[in-house]
Backbone as numpy.savetxt, mean C-alpha at the origin, in Angstrom:
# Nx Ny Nz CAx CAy CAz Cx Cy Cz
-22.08 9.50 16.02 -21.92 8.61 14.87 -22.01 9.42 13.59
-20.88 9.53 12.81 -20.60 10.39 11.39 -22.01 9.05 10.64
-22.67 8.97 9.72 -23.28 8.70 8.76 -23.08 9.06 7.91
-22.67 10.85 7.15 -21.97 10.79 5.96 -21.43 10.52 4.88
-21.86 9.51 4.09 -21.56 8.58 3.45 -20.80 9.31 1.74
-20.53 10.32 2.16 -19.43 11.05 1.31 -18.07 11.23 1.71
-17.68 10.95 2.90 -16.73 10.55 3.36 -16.00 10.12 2.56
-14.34 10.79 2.48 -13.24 10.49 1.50 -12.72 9.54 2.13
-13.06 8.13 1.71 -12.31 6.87 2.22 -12.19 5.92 0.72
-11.41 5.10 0.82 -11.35 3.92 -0.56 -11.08 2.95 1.00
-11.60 1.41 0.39 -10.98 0.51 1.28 -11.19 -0.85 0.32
-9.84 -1.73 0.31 -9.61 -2.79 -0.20 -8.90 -3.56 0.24
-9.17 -5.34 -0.35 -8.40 -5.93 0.00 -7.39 -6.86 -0.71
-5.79 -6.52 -0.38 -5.16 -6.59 -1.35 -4.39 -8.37 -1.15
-4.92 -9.24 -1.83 -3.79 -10.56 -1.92 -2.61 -10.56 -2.59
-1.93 -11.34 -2.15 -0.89 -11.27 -1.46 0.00 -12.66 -2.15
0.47 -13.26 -3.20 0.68 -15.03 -3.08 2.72 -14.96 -2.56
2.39 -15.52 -1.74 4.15 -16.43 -1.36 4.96 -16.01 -2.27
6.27 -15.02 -1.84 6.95 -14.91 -3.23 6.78 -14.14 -4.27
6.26 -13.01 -3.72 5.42 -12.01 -4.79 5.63 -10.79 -4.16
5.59 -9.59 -4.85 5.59 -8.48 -4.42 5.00 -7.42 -5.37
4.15 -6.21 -4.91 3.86 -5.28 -5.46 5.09 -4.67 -6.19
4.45 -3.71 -6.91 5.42 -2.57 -7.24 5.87 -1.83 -6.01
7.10 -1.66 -6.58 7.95 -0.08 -5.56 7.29 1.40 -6.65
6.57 1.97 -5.36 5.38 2.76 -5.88 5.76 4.43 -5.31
4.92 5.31 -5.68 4.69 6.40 -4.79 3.64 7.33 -5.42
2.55 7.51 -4.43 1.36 8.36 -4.82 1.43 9.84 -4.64
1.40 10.50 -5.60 1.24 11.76 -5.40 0.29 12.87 -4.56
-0.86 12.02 -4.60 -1.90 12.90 -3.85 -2.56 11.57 -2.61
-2.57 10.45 -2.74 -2.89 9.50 -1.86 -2.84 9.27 -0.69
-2.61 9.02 0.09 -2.58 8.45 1.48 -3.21 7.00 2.50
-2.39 6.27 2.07 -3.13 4.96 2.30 -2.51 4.60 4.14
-3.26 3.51 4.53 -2.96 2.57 5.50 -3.37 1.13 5.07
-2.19 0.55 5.61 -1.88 -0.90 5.55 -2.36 -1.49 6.62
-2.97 -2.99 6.86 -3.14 -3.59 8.08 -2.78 -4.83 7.50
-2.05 -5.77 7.84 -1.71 -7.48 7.66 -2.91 -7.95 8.45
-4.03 -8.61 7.45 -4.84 -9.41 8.17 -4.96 -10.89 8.33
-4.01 -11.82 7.47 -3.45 -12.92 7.70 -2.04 -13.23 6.97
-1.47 -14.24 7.37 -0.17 -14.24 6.20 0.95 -13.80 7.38
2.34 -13.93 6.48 3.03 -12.83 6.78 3.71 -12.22 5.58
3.83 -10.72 5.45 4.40 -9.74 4.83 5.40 -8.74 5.22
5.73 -8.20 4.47 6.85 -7.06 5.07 6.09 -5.80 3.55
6.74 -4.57 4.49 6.16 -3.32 3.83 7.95 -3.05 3.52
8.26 -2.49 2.17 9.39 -1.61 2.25 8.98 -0.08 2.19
9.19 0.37 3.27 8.79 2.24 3.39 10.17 2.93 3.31
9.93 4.47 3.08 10.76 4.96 2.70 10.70 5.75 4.11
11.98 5.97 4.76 12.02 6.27 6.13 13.32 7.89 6.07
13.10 8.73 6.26 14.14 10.15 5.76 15.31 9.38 4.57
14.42 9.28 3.39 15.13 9.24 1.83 15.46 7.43 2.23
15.41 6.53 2.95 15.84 5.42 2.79 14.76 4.58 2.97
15.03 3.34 1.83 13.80 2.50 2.04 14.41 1.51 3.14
13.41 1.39 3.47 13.59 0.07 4.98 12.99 -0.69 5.50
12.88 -2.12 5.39 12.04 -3.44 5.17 11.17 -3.29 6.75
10.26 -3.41 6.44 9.77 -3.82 8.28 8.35 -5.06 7.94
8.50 -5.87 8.91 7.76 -6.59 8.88 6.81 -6.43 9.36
5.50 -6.64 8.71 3.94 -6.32 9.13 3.88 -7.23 10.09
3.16 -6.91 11.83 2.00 -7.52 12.52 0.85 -7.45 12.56
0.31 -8.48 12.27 -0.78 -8.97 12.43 -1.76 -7.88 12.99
-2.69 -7.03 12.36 -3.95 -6.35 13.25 -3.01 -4.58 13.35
-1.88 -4.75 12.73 -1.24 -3.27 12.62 -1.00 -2.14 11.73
-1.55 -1.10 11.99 -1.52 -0.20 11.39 -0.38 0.51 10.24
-0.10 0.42 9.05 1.05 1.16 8.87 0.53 2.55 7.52
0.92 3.60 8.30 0.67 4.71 7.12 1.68 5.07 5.89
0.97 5.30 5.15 1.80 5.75 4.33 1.42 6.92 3.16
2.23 8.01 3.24 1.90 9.50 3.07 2.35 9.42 1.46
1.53 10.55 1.07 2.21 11.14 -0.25 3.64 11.57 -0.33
4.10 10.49 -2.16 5.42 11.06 -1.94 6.35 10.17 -1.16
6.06 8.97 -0.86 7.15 8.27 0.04 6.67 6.54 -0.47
7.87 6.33 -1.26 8.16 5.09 -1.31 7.66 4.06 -0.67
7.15 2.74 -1.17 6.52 1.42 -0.49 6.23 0.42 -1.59
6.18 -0.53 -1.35 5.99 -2.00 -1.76 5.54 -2.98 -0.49
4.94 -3.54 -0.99 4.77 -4.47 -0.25 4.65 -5.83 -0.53
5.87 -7.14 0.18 6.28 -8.28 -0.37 5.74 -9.58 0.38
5.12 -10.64 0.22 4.40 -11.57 0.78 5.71 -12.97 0.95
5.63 -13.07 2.19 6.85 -14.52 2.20 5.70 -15.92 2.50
4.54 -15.47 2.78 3.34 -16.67 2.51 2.04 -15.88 1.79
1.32 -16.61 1.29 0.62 -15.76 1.46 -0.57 -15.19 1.94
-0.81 -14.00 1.60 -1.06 -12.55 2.92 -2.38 -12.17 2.41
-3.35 -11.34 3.16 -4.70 -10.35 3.02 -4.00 -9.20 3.54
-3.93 -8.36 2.37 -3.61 -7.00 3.33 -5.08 -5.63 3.20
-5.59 -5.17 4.03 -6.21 -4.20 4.23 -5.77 -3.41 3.73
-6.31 -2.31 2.59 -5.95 -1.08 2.19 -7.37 0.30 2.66
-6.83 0.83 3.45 -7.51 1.94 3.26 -7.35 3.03 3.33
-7.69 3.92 2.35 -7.20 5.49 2.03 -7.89 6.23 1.52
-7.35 7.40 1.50 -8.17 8.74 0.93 -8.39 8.20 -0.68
-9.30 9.00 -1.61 -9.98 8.33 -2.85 -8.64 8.52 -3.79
-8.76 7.15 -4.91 -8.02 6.80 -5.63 -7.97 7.73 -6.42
-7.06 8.70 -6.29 -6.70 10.10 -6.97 -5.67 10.38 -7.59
-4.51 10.84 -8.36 -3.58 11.41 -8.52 -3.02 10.15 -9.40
-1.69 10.29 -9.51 -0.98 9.09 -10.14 -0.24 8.32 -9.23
-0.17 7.10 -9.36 0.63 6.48 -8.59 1.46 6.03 -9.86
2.97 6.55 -9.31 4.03 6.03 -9.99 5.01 5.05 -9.40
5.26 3.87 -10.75 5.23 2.72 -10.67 7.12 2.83 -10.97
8.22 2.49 -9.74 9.30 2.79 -9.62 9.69 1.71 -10.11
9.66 0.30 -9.72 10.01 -1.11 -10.16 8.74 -2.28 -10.28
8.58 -2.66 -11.13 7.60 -3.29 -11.39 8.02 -4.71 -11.63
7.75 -6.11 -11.30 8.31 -7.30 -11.45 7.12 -7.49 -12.99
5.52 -7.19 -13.47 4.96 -7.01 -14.21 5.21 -6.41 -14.93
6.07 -5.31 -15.16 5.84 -4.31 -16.13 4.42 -3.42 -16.59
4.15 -3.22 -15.52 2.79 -2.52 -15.51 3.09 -1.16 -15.40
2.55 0.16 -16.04 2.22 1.34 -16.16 2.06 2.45 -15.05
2.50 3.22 -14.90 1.78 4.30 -13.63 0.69 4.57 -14.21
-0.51 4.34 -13.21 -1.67 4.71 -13.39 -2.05 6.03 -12.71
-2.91 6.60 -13.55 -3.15 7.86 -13.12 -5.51 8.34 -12.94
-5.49 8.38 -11.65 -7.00 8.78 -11.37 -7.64 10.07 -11.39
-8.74 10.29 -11.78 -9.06 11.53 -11.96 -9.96 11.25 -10.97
């Protein structure tokens, strides 16, 4: 059993409303995983240079690396699990339905 409690992890939980979607994003130094914990959603990932819709199941894992395209869009709405290495680097903000900023973590 690790105890370690310096462990490079972030974990959140991201809602989700019917009809809504994050930004089309990409983290420079980040590395997150997705899990759909109720709802349904779809992830758009970026798959060799193409983005490509896949629909989240329920209790499933989806990674997603530095440097590669994602959004994620709610058709009810969703709890999605975020957890990743610490909120670091910039995440740049490709399409935004908000008009919100790339944020950048030190």
């Amino acid at each position: 059993m690790v105890t370690d409690a310096a462990l490079p992890y972030t974990g959140k939980l991201i809602h989700v409303r019917a009809g809504h979607r994050l930004s089309l994003q990409i983290h420079n130094m980040k590395t997150e995983t997705l899990v759909l914990i109720s709802g349904s959603a779809s992830l758009a990932l970026e798959v060799d240079g193409k983005v490509t819709e896949i629909e989240m199941v329920v209790s499933e894992g989806y990674t997603v690396l530095p440097g590669r395209r994602h959004r994620l869009s709610a058709a009810e709405d969703s709890v999605v699990m975020e957890v990743s290495t610490p909120e670091v680097g910039t995440t740049y903000r490709l399409e935004d339905d908000y008009s919100r900023l790339d944020e950048v973590r030190r």
